[in-house]
PDB file of N, H, CA, C and O in Angstrom:
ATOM      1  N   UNK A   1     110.082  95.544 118.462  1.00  0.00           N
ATOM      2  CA  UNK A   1     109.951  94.187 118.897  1.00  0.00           C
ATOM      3  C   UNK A   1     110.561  93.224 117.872  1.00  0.00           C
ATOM      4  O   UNK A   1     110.979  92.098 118.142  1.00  0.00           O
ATOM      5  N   UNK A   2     110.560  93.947 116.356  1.00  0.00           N
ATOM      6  H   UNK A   2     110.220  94.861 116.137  1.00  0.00           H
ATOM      7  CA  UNK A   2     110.663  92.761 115.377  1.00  0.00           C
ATOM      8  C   UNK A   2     112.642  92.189 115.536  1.00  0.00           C
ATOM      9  O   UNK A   2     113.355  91.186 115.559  1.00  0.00           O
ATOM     10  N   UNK A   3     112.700  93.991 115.619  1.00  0.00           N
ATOM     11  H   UNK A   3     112.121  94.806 115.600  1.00  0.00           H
ATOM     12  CA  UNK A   3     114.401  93.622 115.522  1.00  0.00           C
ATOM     13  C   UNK A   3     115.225  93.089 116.719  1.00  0.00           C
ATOM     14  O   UNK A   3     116.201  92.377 116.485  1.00  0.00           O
ATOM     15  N   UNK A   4     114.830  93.443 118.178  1.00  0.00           N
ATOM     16  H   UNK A   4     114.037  94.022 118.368  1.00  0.00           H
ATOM     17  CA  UNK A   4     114.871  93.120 119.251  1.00  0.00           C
ATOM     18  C   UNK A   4     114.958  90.871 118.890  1.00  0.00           C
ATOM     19  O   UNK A   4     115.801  90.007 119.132  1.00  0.00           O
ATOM     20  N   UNK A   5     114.044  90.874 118.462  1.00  0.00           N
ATOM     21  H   UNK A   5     113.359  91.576 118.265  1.00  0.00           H
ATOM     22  CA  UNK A   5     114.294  88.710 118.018  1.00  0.00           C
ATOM     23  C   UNK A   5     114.558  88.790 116.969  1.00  0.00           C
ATOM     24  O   UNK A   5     114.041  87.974 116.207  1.00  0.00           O
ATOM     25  N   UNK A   6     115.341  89.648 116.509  1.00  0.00           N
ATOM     26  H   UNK A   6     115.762  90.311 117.128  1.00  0.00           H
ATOM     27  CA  UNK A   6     116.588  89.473 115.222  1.00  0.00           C
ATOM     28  C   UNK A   6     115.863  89.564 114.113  1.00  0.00           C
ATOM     29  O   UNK A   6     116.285  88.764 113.279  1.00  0.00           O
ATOM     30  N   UNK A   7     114.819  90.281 113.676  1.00  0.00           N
ATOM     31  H   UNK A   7     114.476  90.931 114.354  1.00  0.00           H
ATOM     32  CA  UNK A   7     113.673  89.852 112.217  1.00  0.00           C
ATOM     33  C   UNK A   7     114.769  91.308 111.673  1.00  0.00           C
ATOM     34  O   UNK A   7     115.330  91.946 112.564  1.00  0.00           O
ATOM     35  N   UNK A   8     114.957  91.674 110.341  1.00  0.00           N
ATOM     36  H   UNK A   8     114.501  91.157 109.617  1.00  0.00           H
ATOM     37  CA  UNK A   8     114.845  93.025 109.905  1.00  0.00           C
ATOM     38  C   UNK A   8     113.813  93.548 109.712  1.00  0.00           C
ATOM     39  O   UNK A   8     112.799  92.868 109.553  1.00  0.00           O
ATOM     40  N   UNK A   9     113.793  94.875 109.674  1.00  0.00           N
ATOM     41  H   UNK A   9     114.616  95.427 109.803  1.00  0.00           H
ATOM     42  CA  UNK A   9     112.289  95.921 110.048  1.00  0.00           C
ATOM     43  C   UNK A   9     112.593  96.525 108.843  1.00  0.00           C
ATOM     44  O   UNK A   9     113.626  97.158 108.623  1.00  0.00           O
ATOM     45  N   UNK A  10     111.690  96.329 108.059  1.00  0.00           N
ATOM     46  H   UNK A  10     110.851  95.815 108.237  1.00  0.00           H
ATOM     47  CA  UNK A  10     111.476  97.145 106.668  1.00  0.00           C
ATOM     48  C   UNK A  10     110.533  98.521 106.460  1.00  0.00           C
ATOM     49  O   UNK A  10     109.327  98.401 106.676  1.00  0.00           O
ATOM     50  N   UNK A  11     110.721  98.985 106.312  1.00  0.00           N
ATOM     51  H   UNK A  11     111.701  99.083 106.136  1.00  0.00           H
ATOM     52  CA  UNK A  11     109.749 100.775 105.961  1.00  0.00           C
ATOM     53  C   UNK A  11     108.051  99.886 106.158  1.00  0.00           C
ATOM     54  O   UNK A  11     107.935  98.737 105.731  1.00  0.00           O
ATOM     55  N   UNK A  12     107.120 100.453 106.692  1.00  0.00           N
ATOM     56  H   UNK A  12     107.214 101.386 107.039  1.00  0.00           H
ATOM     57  CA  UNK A  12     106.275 100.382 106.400  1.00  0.00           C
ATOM     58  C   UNK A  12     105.330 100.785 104.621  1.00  0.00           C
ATOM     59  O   UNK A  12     105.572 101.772 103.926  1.00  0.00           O
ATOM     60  N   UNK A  13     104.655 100.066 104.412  1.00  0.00           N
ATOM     61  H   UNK A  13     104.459  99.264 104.976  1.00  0.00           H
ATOM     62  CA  UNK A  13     103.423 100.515 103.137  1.00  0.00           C
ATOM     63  C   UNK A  13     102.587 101.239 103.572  1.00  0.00           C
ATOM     64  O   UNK A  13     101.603 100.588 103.924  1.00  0.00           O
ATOM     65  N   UNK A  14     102.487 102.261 103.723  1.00  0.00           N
ATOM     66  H   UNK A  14     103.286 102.790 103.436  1.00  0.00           H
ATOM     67  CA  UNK A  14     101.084 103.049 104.017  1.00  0.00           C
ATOM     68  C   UNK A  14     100.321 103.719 102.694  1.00  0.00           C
ATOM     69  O   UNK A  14     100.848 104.094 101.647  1.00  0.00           O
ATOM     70  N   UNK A  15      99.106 103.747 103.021  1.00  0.00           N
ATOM     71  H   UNK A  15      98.679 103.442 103.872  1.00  0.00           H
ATOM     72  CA  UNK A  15      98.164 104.070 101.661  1.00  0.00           C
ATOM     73  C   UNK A  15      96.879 104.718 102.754  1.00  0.00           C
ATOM     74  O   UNK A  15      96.281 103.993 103.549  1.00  0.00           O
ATOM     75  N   UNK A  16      96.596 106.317 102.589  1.00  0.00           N
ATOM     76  H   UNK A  16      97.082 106.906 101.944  1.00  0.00           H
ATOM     77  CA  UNK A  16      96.098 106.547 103.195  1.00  0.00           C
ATOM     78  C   UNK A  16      94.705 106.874 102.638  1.00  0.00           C
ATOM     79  O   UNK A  16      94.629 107.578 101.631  1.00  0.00           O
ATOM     80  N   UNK A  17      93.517 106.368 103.280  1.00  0.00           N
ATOM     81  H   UNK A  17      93.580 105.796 104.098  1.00  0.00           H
ATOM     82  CA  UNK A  17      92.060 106.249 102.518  1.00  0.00           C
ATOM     83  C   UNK A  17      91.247 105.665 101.129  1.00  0.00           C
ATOM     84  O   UNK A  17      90.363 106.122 100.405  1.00  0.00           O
ATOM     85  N   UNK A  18      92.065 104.361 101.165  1.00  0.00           N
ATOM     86  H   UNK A  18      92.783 103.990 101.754  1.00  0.00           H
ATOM     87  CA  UNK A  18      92.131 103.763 100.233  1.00  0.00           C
ATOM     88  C   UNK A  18      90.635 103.223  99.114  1.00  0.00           C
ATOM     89  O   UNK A  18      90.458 102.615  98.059  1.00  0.00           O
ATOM     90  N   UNK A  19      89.874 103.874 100.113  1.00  0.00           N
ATOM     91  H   UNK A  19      90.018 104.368 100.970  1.00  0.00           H
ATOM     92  CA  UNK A  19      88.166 103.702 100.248  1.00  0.00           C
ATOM     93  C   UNK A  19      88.168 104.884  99.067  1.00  0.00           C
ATOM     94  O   UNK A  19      87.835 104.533  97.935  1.00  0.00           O
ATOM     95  N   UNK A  20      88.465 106.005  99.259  1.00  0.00           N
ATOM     96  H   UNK A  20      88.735 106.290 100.179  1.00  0.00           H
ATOM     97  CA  UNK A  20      87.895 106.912  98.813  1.00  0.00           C
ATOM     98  C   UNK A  20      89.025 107.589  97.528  1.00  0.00           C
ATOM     99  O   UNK A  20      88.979 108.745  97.107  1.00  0.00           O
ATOM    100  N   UNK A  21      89.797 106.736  97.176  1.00  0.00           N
ATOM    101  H   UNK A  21      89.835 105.797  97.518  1.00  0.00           H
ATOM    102  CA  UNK A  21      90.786 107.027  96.041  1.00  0.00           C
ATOM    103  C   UNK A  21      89.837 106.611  94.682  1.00  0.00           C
ATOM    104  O   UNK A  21      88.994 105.716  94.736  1.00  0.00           O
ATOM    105  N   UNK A  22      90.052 107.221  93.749  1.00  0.00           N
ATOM    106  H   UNK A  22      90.737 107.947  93.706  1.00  0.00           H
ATOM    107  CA  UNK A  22      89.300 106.493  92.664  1.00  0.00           C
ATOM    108  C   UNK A  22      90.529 105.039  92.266  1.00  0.00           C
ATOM    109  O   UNK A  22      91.625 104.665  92.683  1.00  0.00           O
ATOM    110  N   UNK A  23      89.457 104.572  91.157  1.00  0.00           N
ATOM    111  H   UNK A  23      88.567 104.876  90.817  1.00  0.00           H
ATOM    112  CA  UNK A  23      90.294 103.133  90.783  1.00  0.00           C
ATOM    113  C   UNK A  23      91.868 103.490  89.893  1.00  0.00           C
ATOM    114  O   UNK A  23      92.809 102.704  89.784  1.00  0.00           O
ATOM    115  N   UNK A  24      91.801 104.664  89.428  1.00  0.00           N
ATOM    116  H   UNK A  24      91.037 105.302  89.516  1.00  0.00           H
ATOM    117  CA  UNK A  24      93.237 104.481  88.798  1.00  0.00           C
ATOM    118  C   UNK A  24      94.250 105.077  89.679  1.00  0.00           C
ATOM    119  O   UNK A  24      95.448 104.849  89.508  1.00  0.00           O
ATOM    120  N   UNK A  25      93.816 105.820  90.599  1.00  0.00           N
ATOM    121  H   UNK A  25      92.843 106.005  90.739  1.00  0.00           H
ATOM    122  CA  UNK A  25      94.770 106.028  91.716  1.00  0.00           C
ATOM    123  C   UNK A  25      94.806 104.756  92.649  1.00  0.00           C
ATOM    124  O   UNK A  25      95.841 104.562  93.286  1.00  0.00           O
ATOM    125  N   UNK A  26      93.822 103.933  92.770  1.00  0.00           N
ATOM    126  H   UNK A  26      92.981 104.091  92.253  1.00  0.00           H
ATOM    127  CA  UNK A  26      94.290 102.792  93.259  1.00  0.00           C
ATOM    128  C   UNK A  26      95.161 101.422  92.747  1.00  0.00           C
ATOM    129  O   UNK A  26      95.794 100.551  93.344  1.00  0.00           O
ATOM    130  N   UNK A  27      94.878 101.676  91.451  1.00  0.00           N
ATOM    131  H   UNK A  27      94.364 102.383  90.967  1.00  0.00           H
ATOM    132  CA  UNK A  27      95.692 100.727  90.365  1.00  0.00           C
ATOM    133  C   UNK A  27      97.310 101.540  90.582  1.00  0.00           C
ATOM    134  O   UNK A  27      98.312 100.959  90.999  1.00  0.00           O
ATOM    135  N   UNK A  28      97.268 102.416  90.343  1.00  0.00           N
ATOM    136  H   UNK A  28      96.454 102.888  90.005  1.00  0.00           H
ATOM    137  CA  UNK A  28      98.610 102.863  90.361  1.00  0.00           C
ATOM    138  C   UNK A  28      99.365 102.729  91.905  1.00  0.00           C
ATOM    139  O   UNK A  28     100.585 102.850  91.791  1.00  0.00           O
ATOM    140  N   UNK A  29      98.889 102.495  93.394  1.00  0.00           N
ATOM    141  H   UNK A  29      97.898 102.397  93.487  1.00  0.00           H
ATOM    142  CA  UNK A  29      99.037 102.131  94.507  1.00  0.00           C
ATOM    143  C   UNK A  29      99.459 100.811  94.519  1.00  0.00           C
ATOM    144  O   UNK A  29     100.511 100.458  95.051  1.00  0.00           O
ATOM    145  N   UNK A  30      98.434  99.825  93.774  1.00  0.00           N
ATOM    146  H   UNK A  30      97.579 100.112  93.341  1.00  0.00           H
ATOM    147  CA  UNK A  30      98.930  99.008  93.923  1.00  0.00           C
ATOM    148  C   UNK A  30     100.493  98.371  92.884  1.00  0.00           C
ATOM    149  O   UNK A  30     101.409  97.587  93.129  1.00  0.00           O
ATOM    150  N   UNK A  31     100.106  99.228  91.690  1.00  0.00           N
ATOM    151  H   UNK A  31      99.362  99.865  91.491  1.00  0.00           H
ATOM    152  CA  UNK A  31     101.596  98.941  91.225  1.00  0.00           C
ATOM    153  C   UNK A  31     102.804  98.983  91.530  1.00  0.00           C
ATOM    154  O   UNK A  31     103.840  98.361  91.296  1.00  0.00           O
ATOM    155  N   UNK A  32     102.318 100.191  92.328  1.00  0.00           N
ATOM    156  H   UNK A  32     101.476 100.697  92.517  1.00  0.00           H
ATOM    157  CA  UNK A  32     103.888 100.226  93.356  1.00  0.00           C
ATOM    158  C   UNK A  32     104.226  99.495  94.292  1.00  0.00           C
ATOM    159  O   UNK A  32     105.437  99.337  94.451  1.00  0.00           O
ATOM    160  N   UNK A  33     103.589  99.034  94.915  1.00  0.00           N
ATOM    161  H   UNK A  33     102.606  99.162  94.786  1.00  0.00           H
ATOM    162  CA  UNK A  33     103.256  98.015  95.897  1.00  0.00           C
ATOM    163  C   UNK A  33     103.998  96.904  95.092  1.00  0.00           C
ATOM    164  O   UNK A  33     105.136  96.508  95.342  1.00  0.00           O
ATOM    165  N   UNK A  34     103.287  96.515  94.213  1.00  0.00           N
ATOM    166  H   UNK A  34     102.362  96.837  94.010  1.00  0.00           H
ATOM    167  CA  UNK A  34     103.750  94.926  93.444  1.00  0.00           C
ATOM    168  C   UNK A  34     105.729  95.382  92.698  1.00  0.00           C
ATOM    169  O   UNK A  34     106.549  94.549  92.312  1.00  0.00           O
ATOM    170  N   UNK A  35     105.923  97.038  92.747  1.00  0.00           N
ATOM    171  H   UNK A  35     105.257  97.715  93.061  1.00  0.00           H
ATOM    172  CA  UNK A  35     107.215  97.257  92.335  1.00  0.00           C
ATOM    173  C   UNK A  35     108.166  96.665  93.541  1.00  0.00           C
ATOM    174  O   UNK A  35     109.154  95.934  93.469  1.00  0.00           O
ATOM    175  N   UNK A  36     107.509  97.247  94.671  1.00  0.00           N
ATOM    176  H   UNK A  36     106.707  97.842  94.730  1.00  0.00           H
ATOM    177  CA  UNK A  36     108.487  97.065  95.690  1.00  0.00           C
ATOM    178  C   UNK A  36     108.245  95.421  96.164  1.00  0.00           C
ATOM    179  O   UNK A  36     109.224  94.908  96.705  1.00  0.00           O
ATOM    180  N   UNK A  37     107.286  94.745  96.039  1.00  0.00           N
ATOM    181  H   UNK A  37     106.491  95.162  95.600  1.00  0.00           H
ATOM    182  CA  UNK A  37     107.594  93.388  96.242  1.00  0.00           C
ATOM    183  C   UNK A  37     108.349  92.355  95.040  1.00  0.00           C
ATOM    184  O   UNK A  37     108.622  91.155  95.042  1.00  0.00           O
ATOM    185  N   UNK A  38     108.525  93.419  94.066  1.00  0.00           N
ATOM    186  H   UNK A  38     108.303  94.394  94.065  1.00  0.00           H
ATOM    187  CA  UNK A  38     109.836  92.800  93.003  1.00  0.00           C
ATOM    188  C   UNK A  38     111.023  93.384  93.966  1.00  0.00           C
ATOM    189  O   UNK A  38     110.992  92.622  94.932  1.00  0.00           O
ATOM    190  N   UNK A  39     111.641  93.962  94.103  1.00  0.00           N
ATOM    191  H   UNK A  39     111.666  94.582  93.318  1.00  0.00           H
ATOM    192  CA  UNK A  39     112.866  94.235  94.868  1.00  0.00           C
ATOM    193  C   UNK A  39     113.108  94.196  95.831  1.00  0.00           C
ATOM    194  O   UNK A  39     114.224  94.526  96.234  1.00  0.00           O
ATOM    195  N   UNK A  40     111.742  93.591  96.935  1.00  0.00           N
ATOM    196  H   UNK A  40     110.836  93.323  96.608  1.00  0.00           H
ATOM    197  CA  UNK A  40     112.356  93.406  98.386  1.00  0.00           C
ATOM    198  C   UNK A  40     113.296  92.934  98.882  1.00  0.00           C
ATOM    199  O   UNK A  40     113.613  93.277 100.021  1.00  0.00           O
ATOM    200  N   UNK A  41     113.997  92.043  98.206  1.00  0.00           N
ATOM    201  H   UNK A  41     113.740  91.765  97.280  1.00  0.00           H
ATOM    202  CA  UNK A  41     114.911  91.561  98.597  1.00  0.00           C
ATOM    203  C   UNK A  41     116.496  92.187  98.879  1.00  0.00           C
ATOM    204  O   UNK A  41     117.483  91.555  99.254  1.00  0.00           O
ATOM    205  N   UNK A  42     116.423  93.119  98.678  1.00  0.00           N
ATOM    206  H   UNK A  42     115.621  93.633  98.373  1.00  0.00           H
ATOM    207  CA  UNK A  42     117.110  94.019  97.574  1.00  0.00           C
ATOM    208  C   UNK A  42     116.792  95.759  99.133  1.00  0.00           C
ATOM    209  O   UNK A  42     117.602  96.683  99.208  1.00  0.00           O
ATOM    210  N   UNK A  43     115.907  95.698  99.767  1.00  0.00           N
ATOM    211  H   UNK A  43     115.249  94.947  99.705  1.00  0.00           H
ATOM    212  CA  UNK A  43     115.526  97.060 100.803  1.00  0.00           C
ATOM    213  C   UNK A  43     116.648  96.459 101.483  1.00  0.00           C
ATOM    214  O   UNK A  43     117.208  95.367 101.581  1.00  0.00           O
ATOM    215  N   UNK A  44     116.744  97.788 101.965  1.00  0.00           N
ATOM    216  H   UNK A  44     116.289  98.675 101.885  1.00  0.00           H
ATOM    217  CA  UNK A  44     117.719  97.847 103.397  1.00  0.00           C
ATOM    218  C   UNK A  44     116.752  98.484 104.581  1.00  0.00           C
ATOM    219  O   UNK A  44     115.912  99.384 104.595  1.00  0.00           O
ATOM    220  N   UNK A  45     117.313  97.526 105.615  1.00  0.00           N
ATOM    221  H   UNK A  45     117.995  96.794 105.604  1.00  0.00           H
ATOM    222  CA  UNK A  45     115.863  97.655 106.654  1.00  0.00           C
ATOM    223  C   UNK A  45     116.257  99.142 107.493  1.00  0.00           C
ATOM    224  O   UNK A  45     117.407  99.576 107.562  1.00  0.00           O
ATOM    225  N   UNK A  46     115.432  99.600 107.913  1.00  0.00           N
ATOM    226  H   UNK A  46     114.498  99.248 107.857  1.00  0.00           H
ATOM    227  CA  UNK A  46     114.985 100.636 108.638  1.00  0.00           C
ATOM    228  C   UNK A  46     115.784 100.762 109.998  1.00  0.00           C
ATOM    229  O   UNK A  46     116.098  99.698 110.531  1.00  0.00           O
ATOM    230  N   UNK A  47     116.117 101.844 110.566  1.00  0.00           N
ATOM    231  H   UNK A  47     115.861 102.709 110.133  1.00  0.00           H
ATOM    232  CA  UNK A  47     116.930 102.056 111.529  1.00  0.00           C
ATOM    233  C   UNK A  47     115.665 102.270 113.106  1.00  0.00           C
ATOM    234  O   UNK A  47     114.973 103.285 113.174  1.00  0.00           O
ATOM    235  N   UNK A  48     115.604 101.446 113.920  1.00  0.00           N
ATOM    236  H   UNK A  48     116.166 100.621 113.865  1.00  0.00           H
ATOM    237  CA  UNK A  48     114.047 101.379 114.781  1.00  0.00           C
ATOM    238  C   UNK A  48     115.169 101.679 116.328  1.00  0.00           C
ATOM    239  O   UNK A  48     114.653 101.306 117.382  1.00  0.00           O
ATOM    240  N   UNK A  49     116.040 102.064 116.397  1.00  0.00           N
ATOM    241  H   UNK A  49     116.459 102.367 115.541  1.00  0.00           H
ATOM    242  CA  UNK A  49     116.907 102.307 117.725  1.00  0.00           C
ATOM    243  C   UNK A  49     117.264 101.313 118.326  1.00  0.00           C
ATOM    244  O   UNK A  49     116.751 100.215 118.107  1.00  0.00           O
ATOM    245  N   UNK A  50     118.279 101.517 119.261  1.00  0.00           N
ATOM    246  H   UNK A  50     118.696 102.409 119.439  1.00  0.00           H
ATOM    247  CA  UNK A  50     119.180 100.567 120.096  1.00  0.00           C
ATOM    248  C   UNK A  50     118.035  99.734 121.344  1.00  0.00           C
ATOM    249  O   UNK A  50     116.927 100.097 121.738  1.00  0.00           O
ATOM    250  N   UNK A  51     118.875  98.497 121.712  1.00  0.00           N
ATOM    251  H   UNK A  51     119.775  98.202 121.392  1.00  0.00           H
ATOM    252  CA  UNK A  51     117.619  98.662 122.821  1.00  0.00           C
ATOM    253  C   UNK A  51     119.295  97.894 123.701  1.00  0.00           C
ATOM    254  O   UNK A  51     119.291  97.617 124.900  1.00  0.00           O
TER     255      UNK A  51
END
């Protein structure tokens, strides 16, 4: 739908059970997280098919 009204479609973030990770596996989740929102600008969007 996003690319269909012209948005680019970027990879999803998934983090699965985020409840039950301890805190330095969650610190380290979120670092990456805060890595890739330093270089977003910078992704190349995702290939979601023709329509």
């Amino acid at each position: 739908m996003l690319q269909f009204t012209g948005f680019d479609v970027l990879a999803p973030q998934i983090v699965y059970a985020p409840a039950r990770q301890t805190d330095v596996v969650r610190q380290r989740i979120l670092n990456g997280f805060l890595q890739r929102l330093r270089t977003i600008e910078r992704e190349l969007p995702i290939a979601v098919g023709q329509y």
